[in-house]
C-alpha positions as CSV (number, residue, x, y, z in Angstrom):
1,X,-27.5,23.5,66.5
2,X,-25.5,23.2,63.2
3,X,-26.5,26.0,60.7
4,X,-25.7,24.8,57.3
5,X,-23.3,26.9,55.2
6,X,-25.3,28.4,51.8
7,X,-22.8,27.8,48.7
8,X,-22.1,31.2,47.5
9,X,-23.9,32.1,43.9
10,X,-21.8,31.2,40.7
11,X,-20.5,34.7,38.9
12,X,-20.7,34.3,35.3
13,X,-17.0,34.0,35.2
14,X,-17.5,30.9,37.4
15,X,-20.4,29.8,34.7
16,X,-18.2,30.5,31.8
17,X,-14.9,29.0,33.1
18,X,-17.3,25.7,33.5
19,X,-18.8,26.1,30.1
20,X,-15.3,26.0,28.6
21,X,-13.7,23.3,30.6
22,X,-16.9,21.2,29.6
23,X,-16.3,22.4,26.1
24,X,-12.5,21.4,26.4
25,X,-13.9,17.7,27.7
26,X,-15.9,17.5,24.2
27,X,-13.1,18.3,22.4
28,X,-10.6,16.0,23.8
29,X,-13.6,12.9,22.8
30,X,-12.9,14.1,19.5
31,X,-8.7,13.7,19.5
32,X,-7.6,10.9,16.6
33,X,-4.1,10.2,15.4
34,X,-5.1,9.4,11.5
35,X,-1.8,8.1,9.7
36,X,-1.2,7.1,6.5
37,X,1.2,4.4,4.8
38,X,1.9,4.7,1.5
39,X,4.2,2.8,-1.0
40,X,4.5,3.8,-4.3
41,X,4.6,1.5,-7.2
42,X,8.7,0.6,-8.9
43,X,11.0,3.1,-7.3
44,X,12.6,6.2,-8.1
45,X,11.1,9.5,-9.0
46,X,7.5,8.0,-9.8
47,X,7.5,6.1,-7.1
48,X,8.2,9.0,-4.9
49,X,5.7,11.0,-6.9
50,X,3.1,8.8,-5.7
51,X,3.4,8.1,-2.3
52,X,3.9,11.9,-1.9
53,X,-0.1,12.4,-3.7
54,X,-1.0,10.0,-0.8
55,X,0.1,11.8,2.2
56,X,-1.1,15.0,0.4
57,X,-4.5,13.9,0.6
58,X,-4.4,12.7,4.1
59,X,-3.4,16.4,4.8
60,X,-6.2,17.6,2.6
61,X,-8.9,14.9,4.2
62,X,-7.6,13.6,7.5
63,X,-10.8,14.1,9.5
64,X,-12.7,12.4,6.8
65,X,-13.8,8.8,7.5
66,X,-11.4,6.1,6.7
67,X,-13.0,4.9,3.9
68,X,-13.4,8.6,2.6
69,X,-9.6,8.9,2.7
70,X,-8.6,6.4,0.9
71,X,-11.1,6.7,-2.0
72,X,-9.6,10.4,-2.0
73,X,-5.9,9.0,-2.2
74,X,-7.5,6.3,-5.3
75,X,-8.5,9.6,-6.9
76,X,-5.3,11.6,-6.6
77,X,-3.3,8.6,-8.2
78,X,-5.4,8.1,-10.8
79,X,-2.6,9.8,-12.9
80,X,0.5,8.3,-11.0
81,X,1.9,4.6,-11.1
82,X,-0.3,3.8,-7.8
83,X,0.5,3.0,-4.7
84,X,0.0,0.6,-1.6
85,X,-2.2,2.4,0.8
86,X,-2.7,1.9,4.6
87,X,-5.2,4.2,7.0
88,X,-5.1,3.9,10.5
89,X,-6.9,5.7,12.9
90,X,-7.0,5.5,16.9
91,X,-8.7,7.8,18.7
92,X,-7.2,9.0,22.2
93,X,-9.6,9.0,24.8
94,X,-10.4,5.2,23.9
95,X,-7.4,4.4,23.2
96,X,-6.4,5.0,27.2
97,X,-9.3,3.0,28.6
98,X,-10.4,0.6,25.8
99,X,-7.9,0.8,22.9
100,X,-9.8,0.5,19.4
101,X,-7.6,1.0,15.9
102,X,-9.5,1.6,12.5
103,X,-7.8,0.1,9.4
104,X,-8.2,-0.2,5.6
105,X,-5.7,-0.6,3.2
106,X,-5.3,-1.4,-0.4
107,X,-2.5,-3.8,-2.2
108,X,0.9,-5.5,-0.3
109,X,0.5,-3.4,2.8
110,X,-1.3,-4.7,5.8
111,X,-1.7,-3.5,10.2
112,X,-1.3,-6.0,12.9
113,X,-2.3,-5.0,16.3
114,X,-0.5,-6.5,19.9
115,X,-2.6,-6.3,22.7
116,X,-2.0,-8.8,26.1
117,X,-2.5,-11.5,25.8
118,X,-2.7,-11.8,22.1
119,X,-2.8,-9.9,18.4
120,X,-5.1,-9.3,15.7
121,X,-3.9,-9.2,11.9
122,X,-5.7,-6.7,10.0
123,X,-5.3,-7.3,6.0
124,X,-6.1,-5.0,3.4
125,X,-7.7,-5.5,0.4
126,X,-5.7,-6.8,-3.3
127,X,-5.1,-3.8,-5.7
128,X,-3.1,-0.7,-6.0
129,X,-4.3,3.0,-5.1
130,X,-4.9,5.3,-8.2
131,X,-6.5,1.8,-9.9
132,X,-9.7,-0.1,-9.4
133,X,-10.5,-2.1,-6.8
134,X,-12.5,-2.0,-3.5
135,X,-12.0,-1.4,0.3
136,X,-12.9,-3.0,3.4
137,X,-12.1,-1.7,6.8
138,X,-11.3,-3.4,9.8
139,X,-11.4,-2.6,13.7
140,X,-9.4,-4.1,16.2
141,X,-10.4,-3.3,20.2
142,X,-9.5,-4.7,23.5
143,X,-9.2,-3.2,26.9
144,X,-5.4,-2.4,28.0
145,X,-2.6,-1.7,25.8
146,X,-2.3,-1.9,22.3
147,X,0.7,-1.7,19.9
148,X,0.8,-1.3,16.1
């Protein structure tokens, strides 16, 4: 006759060790890469001035939704010569089992996306950043690799 071994009782360092390493799990759901392409209008020191406002407010808002970011970037240029504007957001854990990329942009900037066996061009919308004009936003997903 077999006697079956009892599992021994969890210690609370065993219980909090799991509670953190399921913690850890929800956190890594939550990794992104947000990035921001900006071009400021003309060249030179304005230019500069305002693609430089962009990327500040991608630091200032870069968990904020997509949309959210770049109506904070038209905000900051209000006072600048504007800029093209691009968002793009993957977020990790998909992006290793089904990759998905979230994309607006404004004005002469656009994303394309490569994934086998084929691509998806993402446009952004006509205007320039700091001026009127409005945004849609685009997802591309597929399952294997992608490339932007």
């Amino acid at each position: 006759m077999m006697t079956r071994r009892n599992d021994p009782p969890q210690t609370s360092e065993q219980t909090t060790l799991e509670q953190q390493v399921e913690s850890l799990r929800r956190d890594i759901r939550k990794l992104q890469i947000t990035v921001l392409l900006a071009d400021g209008l003309g060249h030179g020191t304005f230019a500069n001035h305002a693609a430089t406002q962009a990327a500040r407010s991608l630091e200032a808002n870069g968990n904020a939704p997509i949309k959210e970011i770049v109506h904070c970037a038209h905000a900051v240029l209000r006072s600048t010569v504007g800029a093209c504007v691009g968002v793009a957001r993957v977020p990790m854990v998909s992006s290793i089992t089904h990759p998905a990329l979230t994309f607006a942009g404004i004005g002469n900037i656009s994303a394309s996306v490569w994934t086998e066996p084929s691509h998806k061009h993402l446009p952004s919308h006509d205007g320039v950043v700091g001026h009127p004009s409005s945004l849609r936003c685009f997802t591309a997903a597929s399952r294997g690799s992608m490339t932007m």
